[in-house]
N, C-alpha and C positions, 0 to 999 in steps of 0.2 A: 644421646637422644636419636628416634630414629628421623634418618635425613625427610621422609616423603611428610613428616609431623610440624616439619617448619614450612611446608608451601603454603601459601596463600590461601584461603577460602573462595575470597573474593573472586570475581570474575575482572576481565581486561575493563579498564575504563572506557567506557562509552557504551560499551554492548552491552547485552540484558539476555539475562537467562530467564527460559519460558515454565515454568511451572504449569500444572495441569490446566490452572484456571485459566492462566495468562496466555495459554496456547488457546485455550477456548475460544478469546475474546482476541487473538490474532486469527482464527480460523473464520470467526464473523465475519470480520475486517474483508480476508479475504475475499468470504462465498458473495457479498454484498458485490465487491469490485465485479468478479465475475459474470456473476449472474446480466449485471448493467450491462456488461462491455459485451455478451455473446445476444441482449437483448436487441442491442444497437447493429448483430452481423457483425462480431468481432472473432477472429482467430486469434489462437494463445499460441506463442514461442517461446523458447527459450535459448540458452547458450551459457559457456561456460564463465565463471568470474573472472578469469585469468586472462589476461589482454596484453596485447603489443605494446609496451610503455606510447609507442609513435602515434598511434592511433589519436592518443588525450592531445598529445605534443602535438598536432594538426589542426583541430579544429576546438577543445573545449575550452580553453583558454588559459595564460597564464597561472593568474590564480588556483585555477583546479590541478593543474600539473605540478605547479611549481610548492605549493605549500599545502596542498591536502591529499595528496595521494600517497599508498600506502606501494612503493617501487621495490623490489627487490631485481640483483641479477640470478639468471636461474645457473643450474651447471653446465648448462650448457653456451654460459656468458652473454644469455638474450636479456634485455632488459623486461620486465616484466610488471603489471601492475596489476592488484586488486580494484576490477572496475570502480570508477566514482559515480557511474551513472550508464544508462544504456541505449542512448539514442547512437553515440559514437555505433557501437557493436550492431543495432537493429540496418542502420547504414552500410556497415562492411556486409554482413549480411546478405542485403539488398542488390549489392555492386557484385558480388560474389554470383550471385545467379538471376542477377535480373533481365537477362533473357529467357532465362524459360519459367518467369515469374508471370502472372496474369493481375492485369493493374484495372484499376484501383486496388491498393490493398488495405486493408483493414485490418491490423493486428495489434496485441497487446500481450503484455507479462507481466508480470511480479519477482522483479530480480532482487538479489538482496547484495545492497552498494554498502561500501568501502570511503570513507573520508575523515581524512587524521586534523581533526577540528577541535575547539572546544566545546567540552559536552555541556548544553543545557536545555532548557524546559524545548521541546518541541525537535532537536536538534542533536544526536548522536553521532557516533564513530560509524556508526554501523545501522542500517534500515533495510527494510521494503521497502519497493516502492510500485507502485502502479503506474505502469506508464501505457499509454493509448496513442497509437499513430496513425494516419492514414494519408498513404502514398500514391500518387497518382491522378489527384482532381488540382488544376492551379483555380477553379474559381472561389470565391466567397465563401460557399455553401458547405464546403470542406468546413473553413473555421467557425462555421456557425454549427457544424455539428458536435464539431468537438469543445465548445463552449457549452452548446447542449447536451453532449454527456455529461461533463463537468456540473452540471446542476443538477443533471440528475441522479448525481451519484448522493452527491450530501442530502437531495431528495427523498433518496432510497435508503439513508443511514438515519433519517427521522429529521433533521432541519429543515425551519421554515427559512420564509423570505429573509424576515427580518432580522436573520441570524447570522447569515450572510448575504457578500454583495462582488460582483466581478466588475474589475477593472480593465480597461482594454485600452493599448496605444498600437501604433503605426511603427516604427522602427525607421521609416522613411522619414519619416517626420523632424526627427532628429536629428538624423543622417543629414539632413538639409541645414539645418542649423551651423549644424560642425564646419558642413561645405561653405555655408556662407560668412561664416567668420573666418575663413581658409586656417580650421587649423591645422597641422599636421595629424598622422596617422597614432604617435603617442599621444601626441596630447587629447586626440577625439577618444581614445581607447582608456586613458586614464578619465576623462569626464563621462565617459558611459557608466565607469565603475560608480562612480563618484553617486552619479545620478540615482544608480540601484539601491542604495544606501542613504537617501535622499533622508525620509522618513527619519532615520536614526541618527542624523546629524543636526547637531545645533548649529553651528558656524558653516554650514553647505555654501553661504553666498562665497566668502571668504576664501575657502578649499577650490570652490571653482575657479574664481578668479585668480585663482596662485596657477593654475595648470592653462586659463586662457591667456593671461595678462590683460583681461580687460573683464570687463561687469560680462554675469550671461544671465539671461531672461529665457525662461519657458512659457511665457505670450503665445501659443499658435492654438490654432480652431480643429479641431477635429478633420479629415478629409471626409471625402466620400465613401471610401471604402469602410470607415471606418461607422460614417451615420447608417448607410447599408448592413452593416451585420448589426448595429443594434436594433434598427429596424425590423428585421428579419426575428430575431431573436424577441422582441418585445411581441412581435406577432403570433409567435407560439406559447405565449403567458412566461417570458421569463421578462421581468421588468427591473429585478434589483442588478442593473448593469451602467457599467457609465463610464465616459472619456477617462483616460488621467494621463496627461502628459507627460506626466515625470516617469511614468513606467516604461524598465527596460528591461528586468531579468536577467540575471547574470551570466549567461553563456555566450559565446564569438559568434555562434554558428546561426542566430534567429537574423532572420533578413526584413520580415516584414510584420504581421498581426502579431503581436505581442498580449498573454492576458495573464493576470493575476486572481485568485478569490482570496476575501480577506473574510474572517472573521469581526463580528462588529460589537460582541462581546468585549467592552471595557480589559475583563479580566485575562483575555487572553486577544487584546486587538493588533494583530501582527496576520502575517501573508500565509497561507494555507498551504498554497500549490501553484502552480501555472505550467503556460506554458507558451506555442506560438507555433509562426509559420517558419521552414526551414529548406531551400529550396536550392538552396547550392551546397550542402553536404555531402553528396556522391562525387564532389569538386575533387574532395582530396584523393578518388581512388584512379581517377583520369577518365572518370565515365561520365555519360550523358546526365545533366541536372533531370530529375523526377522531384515533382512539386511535392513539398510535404506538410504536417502538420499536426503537432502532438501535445501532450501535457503531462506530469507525473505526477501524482499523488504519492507522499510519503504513508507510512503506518505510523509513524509516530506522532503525528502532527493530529490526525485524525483520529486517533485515540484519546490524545487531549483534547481534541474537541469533544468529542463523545462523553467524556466526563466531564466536560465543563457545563455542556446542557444537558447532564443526568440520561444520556441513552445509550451507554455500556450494558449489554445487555445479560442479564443474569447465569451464573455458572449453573448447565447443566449438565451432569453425565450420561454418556451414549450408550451404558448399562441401564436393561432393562429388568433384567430378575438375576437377583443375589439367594444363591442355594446353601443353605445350615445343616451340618450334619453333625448326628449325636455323637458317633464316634469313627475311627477309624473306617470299622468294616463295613460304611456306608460310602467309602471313595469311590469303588468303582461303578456302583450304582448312579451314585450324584454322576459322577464323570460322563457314564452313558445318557444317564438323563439330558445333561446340559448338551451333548452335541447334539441329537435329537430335536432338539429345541432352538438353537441355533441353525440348525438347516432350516430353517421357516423365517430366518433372518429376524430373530431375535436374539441380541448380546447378554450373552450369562457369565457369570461369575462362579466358583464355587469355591467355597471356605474350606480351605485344607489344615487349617491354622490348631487345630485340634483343641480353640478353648470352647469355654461353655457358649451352651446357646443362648443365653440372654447377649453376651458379647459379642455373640455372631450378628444378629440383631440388631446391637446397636451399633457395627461398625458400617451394616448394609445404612444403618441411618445416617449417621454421618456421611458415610459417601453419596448420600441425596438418592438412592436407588430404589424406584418407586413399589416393586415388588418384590418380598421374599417367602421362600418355600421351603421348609424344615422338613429332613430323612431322617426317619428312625422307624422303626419297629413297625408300628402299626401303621404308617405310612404302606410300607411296603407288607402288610397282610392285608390290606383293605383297598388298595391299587387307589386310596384316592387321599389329596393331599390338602394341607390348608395352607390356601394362598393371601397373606399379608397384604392389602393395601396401605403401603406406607403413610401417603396422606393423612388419612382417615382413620389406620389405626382397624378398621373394617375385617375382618377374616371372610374367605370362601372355600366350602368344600368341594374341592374339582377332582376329576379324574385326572389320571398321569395323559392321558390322550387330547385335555382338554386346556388344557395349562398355556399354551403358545396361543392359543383363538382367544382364551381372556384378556391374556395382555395384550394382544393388538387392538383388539376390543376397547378395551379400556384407558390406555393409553392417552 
């Protein structure tokens, strides 16, 4: 047997391979993200996946280094990881030339993270993610903006209020808590986790009490900062927003504003995205703290959303006229045609396939291609052609000159 006949089909567990459609409807994903984040005055970066293993080992916290990252040693005996996320990286970044950087900054990307988890509904090995930060403002008005992206994004993907709802805590808050029951720096670090995971534990009273040795109570009131940005935000018509004490978000590095969106769909009622304030991260590189504050959106999360309130939005192709030809010695023809027609920034196609033209026809159909235009004979002694409205089934007889102004036209 030959050997390359026995490998797998399948793809690596966790990731997903994108088919035309699927890429379609990651390409939505994307322009959506986009479009918000440069509405808001946002700059796009990027950088490469391949990271300092030290970097995560600094500041993103045990669990992320220790059990989900995907480490290798390189040859040249560096240790090396497949980012888990990118605020680490937007950081070093930062530190790297933040003197001749001009602040406040405003940036965002679409990196695609690395985490060796188990794969389910909402949660892969492998993602997009969008992430939004802006560096440089310590007051309020920072977190209230980027709460207000945050809503305007699901905004701009077709959800209402009632669809979603954002949650928001202090980090201080708790912080206090910890201090005031003098617990140690594991034991506060193990009840932060604890606390993230709150929602999905039955026995949570229990679980805490095993790490404090005594009862713990999440009893406290909102601060001010905290009544202040809902305020603020209620005042720009975002209202489905509220305390929640138990939120903490799983990474070392959030120090203060803490926010979550949940989904309030029954069928898929779990945490969407967040994110918070992060103001001592430049700590690890021995450079001046610059105030921060950011959030990530995954693509996978938000896909499921989108199919769970029906607005995935329908597979269209970026072909606009599919060219039939009766036989062979109409190739070069069609070929000159089609460039012609494409410098007017119309996408062509042309069927080299050599079968009948009813199958030409109906391949241009199935491919969803709204126009096609049949070479032969008396095409080409009469200079003028009959152009197919797929829709409608319609025919028009146009000249070869006139063929690119229809379909924009029409369109």
């Amino acid at each position: 047997m030959d050997v390359m006949s026995k490998v797998s089909k399948e793809n690596y567990k966790g990731v997903r391979d994108f088919y035309p459609e699927d890429q379609f409807i990651q390409n939505y994903i994307f322009s959506v993200w986009k479009k918000t984040m440069h509405s808001f005055g946002f700059e796009q970066y990027d950088a490469s996946l391949l990271e300092s293993t030290e970097l995560y080992e600094a500041k993103s916290g045990e669990e992320i280094v220790g059990g989900q990252t995907y480490n290798f040693i390189d040859r040249g005996d560096r240790k090396v990881t497949l980012r888990p996320e990118m605020t680490p990286t937007v950081a070093r970044m930062i530190a790297k030339k933040k003197n001749e950087l001009s602040f406040p900054l405003r940036w965002f990307s679409i990196p695609n993270l690395f985490r060796y988890e188990r794969p389910q509904r909402g949660r892969l090995r492998e993602h997009w993610q969008l992430n939004a930060d802006l560096f440089g403002i310590d007051s309020i008005d920072a977190d209230v903006e980027m709460i207000e992206i945050a809503y305007t994004l699901l905004q701009n993907f077709g959800l209402n209020d009632s669809q979603f709802e954002i949650k928001i805590n202090n980090r201080r808050l708790i912080n206090k808590i910890f201090s005031d029951m003098k617990l140690d720096d594991i034991q506060a670090h193990k009840l932060s986790k604890l606390l993230d995971k709150k929602s999905k534990i039955d026995d949570f009273d229990e679980q805490a009490e095993a790490i404090t040795g005594k009862p713990f109570s999440l009893k406290i009131r909102a601060d001010e900062t905290i009544e202040a940005i809902i305020s603020k935000l209620r005042s720009r018509g975002i209202s489905n927003v509220s305390f929640s004490p138990e939120l903490m978000r799983g990474f070392d590095y959030y120090t203060d504003i803490v926010f979550e969106v949940f989904d309030t769909n029954p069928a898929n009622n779990r945490s969407l995205f967040g994110g918070g304030r992060y103001n001592d991260l430049l700590d690890i590189f021995g450079e001046e703290k610059v105030p921060a504050v950011g959030f990530g959106m995954g693509d996978v999360t938000i896909r499921d959303v989108l199919e769970t309130y029906d607005l995935l939005p329908k597979y269209k192709t970026e072909t606009d006229l599919y060219i039939c030809i009766f036989n062979d010695s109409f190739t070069n023809i069609a070929s000159e045609l089609a460039s012609k027609i494409r410098e007017t920034g119309i996408n062509v196609i042309v069927d080299y396939t050599g079968k009948k033209i009813g199958d030409q026809v109906k391949r241009a159909n199935k491919k969803q291609i709204p126009f096609v235009v049949c070479i032969g004979n008396d095409e080409i002694e009469s200079g003028k052609f009959k152009l197919k409205i797929m829709e409608s089934g319609e025919e028009k007889e146009v000249k070869r000159e006139q063929i690119a102004e229809f379909i924009k036209n029409n369109k």
